[in-house]
C-alpha positions as CSV (number, residue, x, y, z in Angstrom):
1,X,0.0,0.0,0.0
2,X,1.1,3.8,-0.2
3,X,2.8,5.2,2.8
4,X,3.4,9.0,3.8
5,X,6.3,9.6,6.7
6,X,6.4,12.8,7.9
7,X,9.5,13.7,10.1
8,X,10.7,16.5,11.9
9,X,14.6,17.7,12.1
10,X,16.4,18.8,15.2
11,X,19.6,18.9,14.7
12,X,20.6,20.1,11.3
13,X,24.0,19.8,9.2
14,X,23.3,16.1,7.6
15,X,22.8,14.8,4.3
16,X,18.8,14.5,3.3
17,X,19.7,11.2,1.8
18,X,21.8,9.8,4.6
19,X,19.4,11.9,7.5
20,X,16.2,9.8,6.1
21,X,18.2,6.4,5.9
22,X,19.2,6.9,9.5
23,X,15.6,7.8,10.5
24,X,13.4,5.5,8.1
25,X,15.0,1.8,8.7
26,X,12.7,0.7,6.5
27,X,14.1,2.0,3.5
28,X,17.6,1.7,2.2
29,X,19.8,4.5,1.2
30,X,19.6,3.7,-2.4
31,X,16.0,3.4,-2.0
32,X,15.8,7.1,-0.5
33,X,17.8,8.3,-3.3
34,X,15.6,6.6,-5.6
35,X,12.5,8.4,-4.0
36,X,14.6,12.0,-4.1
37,X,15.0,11.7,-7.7
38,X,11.2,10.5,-8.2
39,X,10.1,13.7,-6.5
40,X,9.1,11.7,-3.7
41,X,10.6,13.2,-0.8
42,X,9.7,16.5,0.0
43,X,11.4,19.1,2.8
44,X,9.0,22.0,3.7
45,X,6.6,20.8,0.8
46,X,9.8,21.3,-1.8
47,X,11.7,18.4,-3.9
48,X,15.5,18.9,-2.8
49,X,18.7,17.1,-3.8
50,X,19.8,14.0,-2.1
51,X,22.9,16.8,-0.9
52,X,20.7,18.9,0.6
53,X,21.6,19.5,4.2
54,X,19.1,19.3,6.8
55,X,18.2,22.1,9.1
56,X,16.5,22.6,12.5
57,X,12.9,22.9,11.7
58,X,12.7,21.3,8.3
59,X,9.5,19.7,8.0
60,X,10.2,16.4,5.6
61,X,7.4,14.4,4.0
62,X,8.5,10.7,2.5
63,X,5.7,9.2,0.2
64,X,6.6,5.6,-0.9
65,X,4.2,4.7,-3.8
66,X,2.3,1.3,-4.1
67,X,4.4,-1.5,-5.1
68,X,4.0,-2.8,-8.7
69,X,2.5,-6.4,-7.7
70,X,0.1,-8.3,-9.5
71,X,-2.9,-8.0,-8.6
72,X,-3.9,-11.7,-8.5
73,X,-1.0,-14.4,-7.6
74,X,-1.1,-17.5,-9.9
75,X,-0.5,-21.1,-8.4
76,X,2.4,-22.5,-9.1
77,X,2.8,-26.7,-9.4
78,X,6.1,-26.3,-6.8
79,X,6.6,-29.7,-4.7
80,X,6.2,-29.1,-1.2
81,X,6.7,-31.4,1.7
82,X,4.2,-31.2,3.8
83,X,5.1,-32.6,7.6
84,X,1.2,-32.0,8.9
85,X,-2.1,-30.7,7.7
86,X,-5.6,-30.5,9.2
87,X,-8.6,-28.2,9.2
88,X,-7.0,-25.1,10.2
89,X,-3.0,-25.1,9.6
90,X,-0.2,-27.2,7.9
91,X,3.4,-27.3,8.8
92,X,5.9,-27.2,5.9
93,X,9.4,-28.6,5.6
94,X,11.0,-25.3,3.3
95,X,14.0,-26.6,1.2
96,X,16.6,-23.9,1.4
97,X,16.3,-21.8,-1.7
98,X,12.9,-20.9,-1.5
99,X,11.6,-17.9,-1.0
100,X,8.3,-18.1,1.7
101,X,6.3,-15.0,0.0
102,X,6.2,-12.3,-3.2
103,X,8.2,-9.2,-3.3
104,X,10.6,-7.0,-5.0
105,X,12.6,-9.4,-7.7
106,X,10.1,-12.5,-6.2
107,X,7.2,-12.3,-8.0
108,X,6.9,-15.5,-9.0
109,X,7.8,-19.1,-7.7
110,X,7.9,-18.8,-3.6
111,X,6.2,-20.7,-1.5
112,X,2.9,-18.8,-1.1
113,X,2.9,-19.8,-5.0
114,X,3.0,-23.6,-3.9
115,X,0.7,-23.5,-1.4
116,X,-2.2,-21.3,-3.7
117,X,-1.6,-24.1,-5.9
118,X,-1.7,-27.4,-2.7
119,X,-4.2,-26.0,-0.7
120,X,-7.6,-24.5,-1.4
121,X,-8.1,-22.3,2.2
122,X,-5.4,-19.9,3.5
123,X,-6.1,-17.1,6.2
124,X,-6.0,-13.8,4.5
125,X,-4.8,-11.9,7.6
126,X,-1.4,-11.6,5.2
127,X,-3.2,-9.9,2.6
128,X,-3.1,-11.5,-1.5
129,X,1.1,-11.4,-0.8
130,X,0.9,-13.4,2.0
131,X,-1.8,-15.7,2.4
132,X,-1.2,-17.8,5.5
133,X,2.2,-16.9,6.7
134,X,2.6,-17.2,10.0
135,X,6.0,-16.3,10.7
136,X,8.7,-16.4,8.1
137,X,12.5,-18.4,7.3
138,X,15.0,-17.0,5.5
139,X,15.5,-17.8,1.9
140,X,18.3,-19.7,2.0
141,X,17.8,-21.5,5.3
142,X,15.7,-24.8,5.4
143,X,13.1,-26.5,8.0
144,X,9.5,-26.6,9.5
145,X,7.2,-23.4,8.8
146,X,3.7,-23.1,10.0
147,X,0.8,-22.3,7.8
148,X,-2.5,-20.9,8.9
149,X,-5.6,-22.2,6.9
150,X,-8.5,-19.8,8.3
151,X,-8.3,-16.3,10.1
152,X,-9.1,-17.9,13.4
153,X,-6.3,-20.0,13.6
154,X,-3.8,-17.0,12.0
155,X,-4.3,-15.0,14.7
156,X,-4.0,-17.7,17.7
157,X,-0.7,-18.9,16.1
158,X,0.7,-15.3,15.9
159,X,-0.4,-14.7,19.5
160,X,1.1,-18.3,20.8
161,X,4.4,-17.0,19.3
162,X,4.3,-13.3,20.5
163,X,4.0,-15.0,24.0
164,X,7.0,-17.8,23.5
165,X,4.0,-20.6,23.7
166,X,5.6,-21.7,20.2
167,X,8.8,-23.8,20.7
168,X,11.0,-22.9,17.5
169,X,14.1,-24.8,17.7
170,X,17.0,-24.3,14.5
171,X,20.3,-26.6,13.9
172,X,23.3,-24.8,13.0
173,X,26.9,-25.4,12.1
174,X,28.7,-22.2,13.3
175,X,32.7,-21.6,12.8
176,X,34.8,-22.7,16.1
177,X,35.1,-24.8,18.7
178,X,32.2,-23.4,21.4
179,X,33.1,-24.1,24.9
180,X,30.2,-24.0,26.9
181,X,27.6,-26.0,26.6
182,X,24.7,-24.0,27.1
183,X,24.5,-19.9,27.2
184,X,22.0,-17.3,26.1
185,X,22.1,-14.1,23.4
186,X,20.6,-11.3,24.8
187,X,21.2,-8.4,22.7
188,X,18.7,-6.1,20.9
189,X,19.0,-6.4,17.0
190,X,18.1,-3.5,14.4
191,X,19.2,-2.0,11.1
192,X,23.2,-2.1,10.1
193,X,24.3,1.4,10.8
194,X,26.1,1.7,7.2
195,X,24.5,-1.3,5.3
196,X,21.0,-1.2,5.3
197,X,20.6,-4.6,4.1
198,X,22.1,-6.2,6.9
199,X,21.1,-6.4,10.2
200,X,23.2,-5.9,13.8
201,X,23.4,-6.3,17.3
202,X,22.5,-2.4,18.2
203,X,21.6,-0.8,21.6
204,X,20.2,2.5,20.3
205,X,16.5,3.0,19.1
206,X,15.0,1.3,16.8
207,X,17.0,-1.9,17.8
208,X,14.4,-4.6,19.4
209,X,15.4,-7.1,21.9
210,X,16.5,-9.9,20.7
211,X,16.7,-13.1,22.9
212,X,18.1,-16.8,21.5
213,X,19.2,-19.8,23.6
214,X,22.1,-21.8,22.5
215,X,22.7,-25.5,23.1
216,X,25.9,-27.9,21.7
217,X,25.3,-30.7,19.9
218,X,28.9,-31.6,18.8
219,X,32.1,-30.2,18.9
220,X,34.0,-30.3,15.6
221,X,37.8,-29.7,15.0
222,X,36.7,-26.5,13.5
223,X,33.3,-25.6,14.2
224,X,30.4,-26.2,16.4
225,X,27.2,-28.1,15.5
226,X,24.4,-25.8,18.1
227,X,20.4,-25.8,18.7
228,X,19.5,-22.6,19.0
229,X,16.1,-22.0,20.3
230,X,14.0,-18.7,19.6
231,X,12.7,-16.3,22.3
232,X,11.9,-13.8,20.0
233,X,12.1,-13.5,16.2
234,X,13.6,-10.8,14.8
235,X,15.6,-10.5,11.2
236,X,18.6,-12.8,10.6
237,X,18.3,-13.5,14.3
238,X,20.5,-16.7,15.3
239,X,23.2,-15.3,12.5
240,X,23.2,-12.1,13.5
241,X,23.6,-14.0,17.4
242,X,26.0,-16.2,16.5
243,X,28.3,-13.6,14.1
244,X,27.8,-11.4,17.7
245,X,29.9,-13.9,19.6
246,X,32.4,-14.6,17.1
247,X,30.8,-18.3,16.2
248,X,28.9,-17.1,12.5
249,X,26.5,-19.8,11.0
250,X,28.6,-21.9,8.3
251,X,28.1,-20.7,4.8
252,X,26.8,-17.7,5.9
253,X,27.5,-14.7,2.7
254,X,26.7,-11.7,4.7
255,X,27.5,-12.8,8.4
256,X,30.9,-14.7,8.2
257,X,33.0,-12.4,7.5
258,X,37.2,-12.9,8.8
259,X,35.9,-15.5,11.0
260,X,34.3,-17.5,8.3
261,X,37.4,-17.4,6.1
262,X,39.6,-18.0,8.6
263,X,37.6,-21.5,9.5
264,X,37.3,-22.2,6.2
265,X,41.0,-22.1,5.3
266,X,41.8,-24.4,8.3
267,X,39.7,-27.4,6.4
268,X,41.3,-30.2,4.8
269,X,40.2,-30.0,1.3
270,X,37.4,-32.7,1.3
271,X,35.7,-31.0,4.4
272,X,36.5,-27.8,2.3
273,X,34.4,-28.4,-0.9
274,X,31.7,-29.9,1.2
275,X,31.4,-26.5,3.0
276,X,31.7,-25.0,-0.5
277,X,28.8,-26.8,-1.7
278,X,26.3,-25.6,0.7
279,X,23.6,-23.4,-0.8
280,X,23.6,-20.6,1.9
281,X,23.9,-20.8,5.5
282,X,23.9,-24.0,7.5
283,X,20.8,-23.2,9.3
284,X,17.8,-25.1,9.3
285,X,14.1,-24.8,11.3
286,X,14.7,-28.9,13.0
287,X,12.4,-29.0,15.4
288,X,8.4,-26.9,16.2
289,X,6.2,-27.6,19.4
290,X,2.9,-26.0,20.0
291,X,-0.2,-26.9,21.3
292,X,-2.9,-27.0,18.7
293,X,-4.6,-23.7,18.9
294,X,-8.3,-25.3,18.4
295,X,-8.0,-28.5,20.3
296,X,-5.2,-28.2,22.5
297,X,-2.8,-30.9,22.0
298,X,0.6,-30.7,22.0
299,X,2.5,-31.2,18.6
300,X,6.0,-31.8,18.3
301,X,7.0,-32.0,15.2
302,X,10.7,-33.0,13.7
303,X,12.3,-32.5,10.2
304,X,15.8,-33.7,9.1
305,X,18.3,-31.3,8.1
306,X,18.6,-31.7,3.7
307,X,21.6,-33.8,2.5
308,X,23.7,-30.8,1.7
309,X,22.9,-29.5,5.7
310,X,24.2,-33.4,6.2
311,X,27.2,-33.7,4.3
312,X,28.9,-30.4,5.2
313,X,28.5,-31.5,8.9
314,X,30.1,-34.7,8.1
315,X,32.8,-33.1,6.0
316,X,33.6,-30.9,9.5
317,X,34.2,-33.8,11.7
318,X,36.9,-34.8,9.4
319,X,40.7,-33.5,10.7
């Protein structure tokens, strides 16, 4: 839909493009500057240059236009594995890859395509984009996803999950050898201060708290196999967690960094090229427990890291 932000400066001597980045998370700073030179940001109700330097008192209006979407989504004849289905939701096993809803350079073949296409009721709480969608996984990390069938059911699943009554559990390879075996990641997440398509472990406004519990499963020569259960879930989360105490997810593009090449270049080369192989980060959804929001009963249910997930973990036990 059309948005209108309307902002007030009071301290002057910044950028415009780089004031409204700071200020509007939301948007990247390309994306501001995109909006400057469409006309669509406006200081004291003129069009000024992405240069222009704020000053105490500006008044400065940000309208981000409608989105071209289609207007209808097409199902799309994409396999999905589905680990449980009944009246009112579904839990899906997500292969890493695929993208859970439409958007910007996704407009066709995610999984709100598959599901349009496997089942015939969704909620519509998440609008035409996002029918069903409970909570979301990152693209290129695998596992168990819940899926809301009628409005009802949306909305209890959402609340059981705003109040930790939904136990998400992920498996992870991270870089190093962890040495305790159990601590906790408190530390409030929000935008990357110079890379707004990134997130980071920030303690000034708008950062959220941000709360994950990590377990060890097996120490590795070079890295640590982890369950790492959610409290709350924010962006990128358990990478952002795990880049925060120097133990980034394996295969990670954006959170790895030094540490990730470091661990990498430590491999012998067979452990190396199965590292190499995986798609994106070894991170995957294992494990979802929740009581059934109509009838009560518990559900545990369990899904199997994929064979790439598998043989990366093998290849890291190897010295």
């Amino acid at each position: 839909m059309e948005t209108t932000l309307t902002l007030q400066v009071t301290e002057g001597g910044a950028r415009l493009d780089a004031w409204l980045a700071a200020r509007a998370p939301q948007h990247s700073r390309a994306r501001v500057q995109q909006l400057l030179k469409a006309g669509d940001v406006q200081v004291n109700g003129r069009a000024e240059k992405a240069s222009y330097r704020v000053q105490p008192g500006d008044t400065i209006t940000l309208h981000e236009p409608e989105p071209a979407a289609p207007l209808h989504l097409q199902p799309e004849n994409i396999p999905l594995d589905i680990r449980y289905q009944d009246a009112d939701l579904l839990v899906i096993n997500k292969p890493a890859g695929l993208v859970v809803h439409p958007g910007a350079g996704n407009w066709t073949g995610t999984l709100v395509h598959a599901l349009l296409h496997h089942v015939r009721d969704l909620s519509g709480i998440g609008g035409t984009l996002r029918p069903g969608i409970v909570h979301r996984l990152d693209k290129d990390t695998s596992g168990l996803l819940l899926v809301a069938k009628n409005d009802v059911t949306h909305r209890a699943l959402a609340a059981m999950i705003e109040r930790r009554a939904v136990v998400r559990e992920y498996l992870a390879l991270a870089w190093g050898v962890i040495t305790e075996d159990a601590f906790t990641v408190d530390a409030p997440i929000g935008r990357h201060p110079a890379d707004r398509q990134r997130m980071a472990v920030r303690q000034a406004a708008p950062a959220r708290r941000a709360v994950t519990h990590v377990t060890v499963r097996e120490r590795l020569p070079h890295a640590t196999a982890v369950v790492a259960r959610l409290d709350t879930g924010r962006t990128h989360q358990i990478r952002v967690h795990l880049a925060h105490v120097q133990h980034p997810v394996v295969g990670d593009p954006v959170y790895g960094g030094a540490l990730a090449k470091r661990g990498r270049a430590l491999l012998p080369p067979a452990a190396r090229a199965a590292v190499d192989a995986l798609p994106g980060q070894a991170l995957h959804a294992c494990r979802l427990t929740f009581p059934h929001p109509r009838t009560g009963e518990m559900l545990s249910l369990e899904a199997e890291p994929p064979e790439s997930f598998l043989l990366a973990w093998a290849g890291l036990r190897e010295r």
